[in-house]
N, C-alpha and C positions, 0 to 999 in steps of 0.2 A: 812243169818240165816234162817233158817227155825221155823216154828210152832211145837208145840207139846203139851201135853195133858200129867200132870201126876196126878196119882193118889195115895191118899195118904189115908188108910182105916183107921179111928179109929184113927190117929196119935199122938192125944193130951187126954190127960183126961179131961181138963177143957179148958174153952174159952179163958181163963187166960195165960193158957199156949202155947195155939195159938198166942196169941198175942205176947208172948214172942219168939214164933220160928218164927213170920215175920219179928218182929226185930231184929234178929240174919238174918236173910235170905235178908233182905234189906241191911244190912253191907256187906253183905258177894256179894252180887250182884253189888254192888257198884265197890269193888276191880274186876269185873268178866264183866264188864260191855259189851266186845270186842266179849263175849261170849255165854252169858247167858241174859237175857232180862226176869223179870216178871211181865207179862203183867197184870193178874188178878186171883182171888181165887174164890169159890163159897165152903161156909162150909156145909159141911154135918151133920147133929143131925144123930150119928149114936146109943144114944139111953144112958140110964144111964148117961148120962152129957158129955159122950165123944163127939169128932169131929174128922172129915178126910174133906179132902178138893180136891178139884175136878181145878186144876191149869192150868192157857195157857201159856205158856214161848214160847221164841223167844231163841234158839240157836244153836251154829254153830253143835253141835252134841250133842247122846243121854250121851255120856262120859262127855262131859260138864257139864250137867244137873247135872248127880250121883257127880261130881265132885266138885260143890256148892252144892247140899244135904247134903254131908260128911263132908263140912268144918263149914256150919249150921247146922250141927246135927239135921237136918231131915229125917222121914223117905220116901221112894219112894219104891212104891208096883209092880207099874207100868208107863212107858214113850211110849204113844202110837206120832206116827207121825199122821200130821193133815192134811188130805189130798185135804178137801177144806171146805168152810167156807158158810153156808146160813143161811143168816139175815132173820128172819118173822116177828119180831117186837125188838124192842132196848130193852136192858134191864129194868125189873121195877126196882122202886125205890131200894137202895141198903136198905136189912135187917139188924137187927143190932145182935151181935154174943152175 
């Protein structure tokens, strides 16, 4: 599997509702697991209460990926490939949403 990088602008209106499309996205990756891998999210305040979230998944393709979006009813703006990885310090503490 390869890495990948999607991007998600504005996705949700409230945190609430984030929360409620990881847990639809974590079922949904569960049954996808051969294929799809997600690794981690970083939310974005994109302002008025809304969020987009900036995601690293592990899968065998970018088809894949739309292919668990579609079945979690997510949306995906963008799936960039990750073409290498440089650590300069681990991540801070995780914030809360």
């Amino acid at each position: 599997m390869d890495l990948y990088v999607i991007l998600r602008r504005s996705g949700w209106a409230s945190a609430a509702a984030l929360e409620e499309a990881a847990a639809r996205s974590t079922r949904v990756g569960e049954d996808m697991s051969d294929d799809v891998r997600w690794i981690r999210s970083y939310v974005l305040d994109e302002g008025a209460g809304t969020v987009g979230t900036v995601c690293l998944y592990e899968a065998s393709s970018p088809e894949a990926i739309r292919r668990h979006a579609e079945l979690a009813d997510l949306p995906v703006d963008e799936i960039i490939p990750v073409a290498s990885t440089l650590i300069v310090r681990p991540d801070p503490a995780a914030a809360t949403v």
